[in-house]
C-alpha positions as CSV (number, residue, x, y, z in Angstrom):
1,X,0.0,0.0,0.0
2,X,1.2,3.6,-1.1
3,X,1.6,6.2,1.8
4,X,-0.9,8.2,0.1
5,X,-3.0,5.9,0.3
6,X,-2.4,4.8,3.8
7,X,-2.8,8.4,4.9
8,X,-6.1,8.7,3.5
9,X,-7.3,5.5,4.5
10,X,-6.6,5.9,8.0
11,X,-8.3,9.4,7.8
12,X,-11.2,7.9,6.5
13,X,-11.1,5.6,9.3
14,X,-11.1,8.2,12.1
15,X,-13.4,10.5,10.5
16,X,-16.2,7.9,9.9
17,X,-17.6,7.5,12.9
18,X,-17.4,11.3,14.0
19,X,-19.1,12.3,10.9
20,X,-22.0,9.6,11.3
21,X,-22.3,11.0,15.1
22,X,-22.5,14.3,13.7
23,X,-25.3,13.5,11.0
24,X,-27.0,12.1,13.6
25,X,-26.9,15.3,16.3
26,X,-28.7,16.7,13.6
27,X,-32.0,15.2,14.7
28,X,-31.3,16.0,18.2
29,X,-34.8,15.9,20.3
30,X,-36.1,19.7,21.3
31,X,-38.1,20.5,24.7
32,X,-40.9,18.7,24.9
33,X,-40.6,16.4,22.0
34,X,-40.5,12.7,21.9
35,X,-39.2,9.9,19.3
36,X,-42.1,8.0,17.3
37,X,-39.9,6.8,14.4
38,X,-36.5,6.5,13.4
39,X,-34.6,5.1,10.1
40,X,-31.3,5.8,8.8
41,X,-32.9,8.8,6.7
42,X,-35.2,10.5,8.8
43,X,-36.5,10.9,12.7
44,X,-40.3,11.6,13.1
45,X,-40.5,13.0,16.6
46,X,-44.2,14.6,18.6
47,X,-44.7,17.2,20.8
48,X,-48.2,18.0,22.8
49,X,-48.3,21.3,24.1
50,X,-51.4,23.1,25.4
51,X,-54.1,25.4,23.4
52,X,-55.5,28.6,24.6
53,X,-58.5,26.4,24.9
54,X,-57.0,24.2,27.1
55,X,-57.2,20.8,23.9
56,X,-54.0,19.5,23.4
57,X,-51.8,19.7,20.3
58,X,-49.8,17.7,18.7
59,X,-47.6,18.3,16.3
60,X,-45.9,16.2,14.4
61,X,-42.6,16.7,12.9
62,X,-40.3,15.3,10.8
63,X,-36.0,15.5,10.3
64,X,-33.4,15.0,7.8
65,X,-30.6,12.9,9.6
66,X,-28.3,14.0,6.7
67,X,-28.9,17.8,6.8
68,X,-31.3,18.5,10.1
69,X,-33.7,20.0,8.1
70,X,-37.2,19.5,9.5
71,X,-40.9,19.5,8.2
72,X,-44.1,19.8,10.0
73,X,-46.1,16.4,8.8
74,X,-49.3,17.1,10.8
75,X,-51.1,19.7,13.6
76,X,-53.6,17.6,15.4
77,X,-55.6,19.7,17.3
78,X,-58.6,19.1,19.5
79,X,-61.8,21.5,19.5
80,X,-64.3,19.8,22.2
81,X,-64.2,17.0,24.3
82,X,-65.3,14.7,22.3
83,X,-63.6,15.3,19.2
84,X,-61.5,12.1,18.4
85,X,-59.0,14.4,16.4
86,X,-55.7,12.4,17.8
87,X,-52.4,10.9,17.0
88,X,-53.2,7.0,17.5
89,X,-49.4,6.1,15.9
90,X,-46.7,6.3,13.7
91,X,-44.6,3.9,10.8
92,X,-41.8,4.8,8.8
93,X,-39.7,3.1,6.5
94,X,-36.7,5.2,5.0
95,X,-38.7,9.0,4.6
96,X,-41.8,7.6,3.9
97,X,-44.6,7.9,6.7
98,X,-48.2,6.1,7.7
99,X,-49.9,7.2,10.6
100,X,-53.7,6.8,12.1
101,X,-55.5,9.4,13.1
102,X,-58.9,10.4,14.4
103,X,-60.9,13.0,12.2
104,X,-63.3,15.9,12.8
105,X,-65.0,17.6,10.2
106,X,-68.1,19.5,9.4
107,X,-68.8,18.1,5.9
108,X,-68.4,14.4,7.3
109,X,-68.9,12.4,10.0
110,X,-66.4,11.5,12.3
111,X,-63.8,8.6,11.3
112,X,-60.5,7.3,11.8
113,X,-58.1,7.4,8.7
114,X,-54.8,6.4,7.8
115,X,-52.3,9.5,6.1
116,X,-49.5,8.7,3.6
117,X,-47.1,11.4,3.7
118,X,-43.0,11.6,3.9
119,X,-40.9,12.8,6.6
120,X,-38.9,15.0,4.8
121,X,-40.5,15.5,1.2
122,X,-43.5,17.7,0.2
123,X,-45.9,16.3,-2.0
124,X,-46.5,13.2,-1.1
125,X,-49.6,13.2,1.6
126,X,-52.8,11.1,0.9
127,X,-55.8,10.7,2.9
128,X,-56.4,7.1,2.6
129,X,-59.8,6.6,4.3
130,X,-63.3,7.9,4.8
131,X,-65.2,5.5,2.3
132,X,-65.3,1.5,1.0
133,X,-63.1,-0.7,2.1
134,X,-61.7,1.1,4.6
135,X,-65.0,1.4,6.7
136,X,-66.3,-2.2,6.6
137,X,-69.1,-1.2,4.1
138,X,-70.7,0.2,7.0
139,X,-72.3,3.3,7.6
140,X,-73.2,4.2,11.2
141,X,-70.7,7.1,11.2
142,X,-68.5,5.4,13.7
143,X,-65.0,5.7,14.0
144,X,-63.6,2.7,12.1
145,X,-61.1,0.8,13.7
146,X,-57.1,0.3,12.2
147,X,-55.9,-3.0,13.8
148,X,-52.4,-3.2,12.3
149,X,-50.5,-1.0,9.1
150,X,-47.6,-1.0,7.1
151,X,-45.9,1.4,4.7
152,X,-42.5,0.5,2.8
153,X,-39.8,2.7,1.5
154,X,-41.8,3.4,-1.7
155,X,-44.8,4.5,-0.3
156,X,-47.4,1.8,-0.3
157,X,-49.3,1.5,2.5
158,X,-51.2,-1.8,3.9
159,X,-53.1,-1.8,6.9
160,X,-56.4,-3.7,8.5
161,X,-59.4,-1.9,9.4
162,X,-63.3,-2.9,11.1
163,X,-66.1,-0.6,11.1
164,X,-67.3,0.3,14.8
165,X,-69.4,-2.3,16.7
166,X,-72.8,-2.1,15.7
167,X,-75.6,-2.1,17.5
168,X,-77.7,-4.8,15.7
169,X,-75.0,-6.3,13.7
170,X,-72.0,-6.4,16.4
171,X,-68.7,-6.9,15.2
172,X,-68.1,-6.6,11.7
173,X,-65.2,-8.7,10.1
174,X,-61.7,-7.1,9.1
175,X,-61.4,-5.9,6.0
176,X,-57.3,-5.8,4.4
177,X,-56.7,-2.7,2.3
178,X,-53.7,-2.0,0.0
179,X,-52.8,1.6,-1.1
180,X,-50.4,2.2,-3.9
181,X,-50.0,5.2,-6.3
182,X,-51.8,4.9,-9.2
183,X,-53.4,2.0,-8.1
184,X,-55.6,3.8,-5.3
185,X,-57.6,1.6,-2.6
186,X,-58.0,-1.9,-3.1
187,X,-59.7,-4.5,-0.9
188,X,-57.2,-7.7,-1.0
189,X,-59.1,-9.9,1.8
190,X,-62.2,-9.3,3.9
191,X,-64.9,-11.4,5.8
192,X,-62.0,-13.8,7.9
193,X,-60.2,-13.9,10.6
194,X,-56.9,-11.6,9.1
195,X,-53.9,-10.6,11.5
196,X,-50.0,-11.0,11.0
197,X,-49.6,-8.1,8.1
198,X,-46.0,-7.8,7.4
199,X,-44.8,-5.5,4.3
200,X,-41.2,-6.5,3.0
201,X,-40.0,-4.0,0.2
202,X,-43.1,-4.8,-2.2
203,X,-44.1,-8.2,-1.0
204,X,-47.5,-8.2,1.5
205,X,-47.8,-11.5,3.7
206,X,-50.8,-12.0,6.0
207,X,-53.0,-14.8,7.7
208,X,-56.3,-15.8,6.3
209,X,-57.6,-17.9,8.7
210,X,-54.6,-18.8,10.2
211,X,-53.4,-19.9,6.4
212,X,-50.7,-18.2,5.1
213,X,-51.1,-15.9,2.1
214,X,-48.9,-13.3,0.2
215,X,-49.1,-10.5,-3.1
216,X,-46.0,-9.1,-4.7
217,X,-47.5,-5.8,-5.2
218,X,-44.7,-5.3,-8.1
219,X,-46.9,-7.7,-10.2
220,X,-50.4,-6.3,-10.1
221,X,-51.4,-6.2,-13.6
222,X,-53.0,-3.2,-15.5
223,X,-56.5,-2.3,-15.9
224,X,-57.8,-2.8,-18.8
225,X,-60.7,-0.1,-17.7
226,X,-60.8,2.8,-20.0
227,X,-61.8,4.8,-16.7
228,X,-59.0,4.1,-14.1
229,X,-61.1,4.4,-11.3
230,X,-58.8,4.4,-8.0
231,X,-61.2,2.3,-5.7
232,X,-62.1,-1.4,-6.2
233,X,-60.1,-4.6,-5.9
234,X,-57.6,-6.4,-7.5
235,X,-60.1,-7.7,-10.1
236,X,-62.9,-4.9,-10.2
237,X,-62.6,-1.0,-10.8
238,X,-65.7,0.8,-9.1
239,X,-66.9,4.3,-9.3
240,X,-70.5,5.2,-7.5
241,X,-72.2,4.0,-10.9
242,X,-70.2,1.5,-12.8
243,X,-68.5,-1.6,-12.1
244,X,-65.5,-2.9,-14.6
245,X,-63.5,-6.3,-15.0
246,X,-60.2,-5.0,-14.5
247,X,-58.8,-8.8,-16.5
248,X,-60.9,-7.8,-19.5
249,X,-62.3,-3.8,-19.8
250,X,-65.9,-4.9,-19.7
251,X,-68.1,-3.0,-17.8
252,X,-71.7,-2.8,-16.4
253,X,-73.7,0.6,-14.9
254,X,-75.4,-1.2,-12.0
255,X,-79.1,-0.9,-13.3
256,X,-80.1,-0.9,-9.2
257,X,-83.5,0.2,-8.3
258,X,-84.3,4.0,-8.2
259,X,-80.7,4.4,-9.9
260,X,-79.0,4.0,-6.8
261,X,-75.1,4.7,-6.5
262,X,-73.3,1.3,-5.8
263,X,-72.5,1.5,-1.9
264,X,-70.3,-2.1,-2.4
265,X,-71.1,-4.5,1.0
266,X,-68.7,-7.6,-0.5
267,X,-66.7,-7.9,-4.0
268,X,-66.0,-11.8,-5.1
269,X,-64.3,-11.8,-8.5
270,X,-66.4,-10.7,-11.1
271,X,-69.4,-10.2,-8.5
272,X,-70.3,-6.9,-6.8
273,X,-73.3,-7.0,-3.7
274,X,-74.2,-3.5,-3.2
275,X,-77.0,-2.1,-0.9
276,X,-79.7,-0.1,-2.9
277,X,-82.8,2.3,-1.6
278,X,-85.7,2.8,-3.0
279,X,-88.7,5.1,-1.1
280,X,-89.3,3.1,1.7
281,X,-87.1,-0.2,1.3
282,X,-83.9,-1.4,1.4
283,X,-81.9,-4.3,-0.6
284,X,-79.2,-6.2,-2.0
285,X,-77.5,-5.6,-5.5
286,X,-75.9,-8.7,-7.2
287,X,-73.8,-7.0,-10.4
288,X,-72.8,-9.9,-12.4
289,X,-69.7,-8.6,-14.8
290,X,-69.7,-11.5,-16.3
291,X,-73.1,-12.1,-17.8
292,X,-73.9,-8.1,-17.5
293,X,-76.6,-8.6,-15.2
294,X,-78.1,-7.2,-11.6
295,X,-79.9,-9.4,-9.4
296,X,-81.9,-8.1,-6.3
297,X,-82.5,-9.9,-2.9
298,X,-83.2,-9.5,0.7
299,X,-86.3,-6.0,0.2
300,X,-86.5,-4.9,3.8
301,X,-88.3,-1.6,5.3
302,X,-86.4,1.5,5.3
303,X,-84.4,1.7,8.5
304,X,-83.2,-2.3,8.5
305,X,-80.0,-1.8,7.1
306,X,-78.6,-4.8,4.4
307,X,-74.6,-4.2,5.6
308,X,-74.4,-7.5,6.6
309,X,-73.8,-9.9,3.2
310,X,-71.6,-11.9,1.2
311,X,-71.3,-13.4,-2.3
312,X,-69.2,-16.3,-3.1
313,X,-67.0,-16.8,-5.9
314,X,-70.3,-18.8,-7.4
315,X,-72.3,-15.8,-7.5
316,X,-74.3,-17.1,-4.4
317,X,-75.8,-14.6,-1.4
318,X,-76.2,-14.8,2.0
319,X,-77.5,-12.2,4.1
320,X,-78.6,-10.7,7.5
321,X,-82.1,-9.2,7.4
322,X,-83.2,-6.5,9.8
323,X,-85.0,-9.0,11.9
324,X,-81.7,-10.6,12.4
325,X,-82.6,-13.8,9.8
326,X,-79.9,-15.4,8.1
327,X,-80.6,-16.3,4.6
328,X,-79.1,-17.7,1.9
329,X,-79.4,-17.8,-2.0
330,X,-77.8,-20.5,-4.3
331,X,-78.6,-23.0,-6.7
332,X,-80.8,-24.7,-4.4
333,X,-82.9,-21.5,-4.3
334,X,-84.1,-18.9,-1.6
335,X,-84.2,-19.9,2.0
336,X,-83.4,-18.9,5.8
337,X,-80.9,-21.5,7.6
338,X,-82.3,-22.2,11.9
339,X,-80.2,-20.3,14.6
340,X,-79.1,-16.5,15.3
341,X,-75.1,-15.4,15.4
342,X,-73.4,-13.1,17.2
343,X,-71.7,-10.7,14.4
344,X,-70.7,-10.0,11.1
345,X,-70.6,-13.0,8.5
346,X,-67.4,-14.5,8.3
347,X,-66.7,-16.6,4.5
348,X,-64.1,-19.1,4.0
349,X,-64.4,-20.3,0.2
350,X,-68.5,-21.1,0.1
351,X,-68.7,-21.5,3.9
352,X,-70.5,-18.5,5.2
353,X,-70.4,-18.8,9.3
354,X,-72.3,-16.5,11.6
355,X,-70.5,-16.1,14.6
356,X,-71.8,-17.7,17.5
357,X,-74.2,-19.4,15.2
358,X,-75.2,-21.5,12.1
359,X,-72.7,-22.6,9.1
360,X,-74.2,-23.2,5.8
361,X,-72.0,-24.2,3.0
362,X,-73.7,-22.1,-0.4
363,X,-74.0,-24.5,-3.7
364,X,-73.3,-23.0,-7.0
């Protein structure tokens, strides 16, 4: 080895460390503040101070471990006592950020969401709830739950949401949302038992009743929609009037009675069951985008909700009526199935279970 180079070597060797402790004291916490999340990029750090109406603040704050700089990533600020407007937590993975809060606004009602955002870069902040999937495909105007999220380095965001106990229904089942730009929000699992989300670089892994399933986000295909609606699944697009095959383009308005807006309660495949009003009655909407048809089941007075349903990959219903029925719609016809459940309907292939209750396996 040259003594130039031995020079510079052991310079390199000495300086190293001091610099990487000095890139770090860049992101040094200030008065009051606390550490959420850290990464070799960025630190995300909190402070609650006190209004002049005596509702804490938050403020959430983001730093640049390579130059200090800092951004302000939120200002969560309460207005009454019960406004839910709050800082539930906080992932990071390099800059990028995904963090559920609680909501208060007068044009809605109130509801938990999950914000996409980046510690350090402008430009990059999505609010990722408020509407199907992440509520359940309930309405109450509960806060919806977030059981577990993840966000990777390039922004996608997972995460596992219920809608709010219900007070006829009960529990409703999880529902497992994926966001990804251009993509939007897509429901990849719903009506089961779903825990263990993990998010490694741009491959999603979760249980399924206790079975193991996974999605390499990398190789979700295209749309072939014309409109590239930013809701839906991995096999449908859905806007508040039309349904499309996302494998094939085709699409169908959904022809429900009184030209209601599809308000989606399950997506199977090519099948979409969507509630539907008309005057005084409520019901079921089976869009078929396969044979371009829409099927109506389950008329019940207004006021007895229809949130409760599923569809199988068959094309066969079963439902909750208002009167707390379970029934069922396959190729052995229309019928109720003996016994009352505790909660939301829970599907496993054509196995539709009602906690607490009956099992009926739906024929096609």
């Amino acid at each position: 080895m040259s003594r130039h180079l031995l020079v510079v070597t052991l310079l390199t060797a000495a300086l190293g460390p001091a610099g990487s402790a000095a890139a770090a004291e860049h992101c040094q916490r200030r008065a009051g503040e606390h550490q959420l999340a850290h990464s070799a990029q960025a630190v995300v750090f909190e402070r609650t101070t006190k209004s002049s109406q005596n509702y804490p603040v938050q403020t959430i704050t983001g730093c640049s471990r390579r130059s200090g700089r800092r951004r302000v990533i939120d200002v969560l600020q309460r207005r009454s006592d019960d406004d839910p407007t709050k800082l539930v937590g906080l992932r990071m993975a390099g800059t990028r950020v995904a963090y559920v809060r609680g909501v208060a606004a007068p044009s809605t009602n109130n509801r938990m969401t999950v914000m996409a955002d980046d510690a350090i870069h402008g430009g990059r902040r999505h609010d990722l709830g408020g509407s199907w999937p992440f509520d359940g495909a309930r309405r109450s105007g509960e806060l919806a739950q977030v059981k577990s999220w993840a966000v990777n380095a390039d922004g996608d965001v997972v995460w596992i949401a219920v809608a709010a106990v219900d007070s006829t229904y009960g529990a409703a089942p999880p529902s497992l949302v994926l966001w990804h730009a251009g993509l939007g929000r897509r429901q990849i699992d719903a009506k089961a038992d779903l825990r263990n989300l993990k998010l490694a670089g741009r491959v999603l892994s979760w249980q399924h009743n206790g079975a193991q399933r996974s999605l390499d986000i990398a190789a979700i295909p295209r749309s072939a929609c014309k409109e590239k609606a930013t809701v839906g699944t991995l096999d449908v697009d859905l806007d508040r009037t039309t349904a499309c095959l996302r494998a094939t383009g085709k699409s169908a308005n959904a022809n429900l009675p009184d030209q209601s807006l599809i308000e989606p309660v399950d997506v199977n495949g090519p099948y979409v069951l969507s509630t539907w009003v008309a005057k005084t009655h409520y019901g079921l909407g089976l869009i078929d985008l396969i044979n371009d048809t829409t099927t109506t089941y389950g008329t019940t007075t207004y006021g007895e909700y229809l949130y409760e349903a599923i569809v199988d990959a068959h094309g066969s219903v079963a439902w909750l009526s208002g009167g707390m029925e379970l029934w069922v719609h396959d190729a052995n016809g229309t019928r109720t199935v003996p016994g009352r459940g505790n909660d939301g309907l829970l599907r496993e292939g054509s196995t539709v279970t009602w906690p607490g209750g009956p099992t009926v396996t739906l024929f096609p």
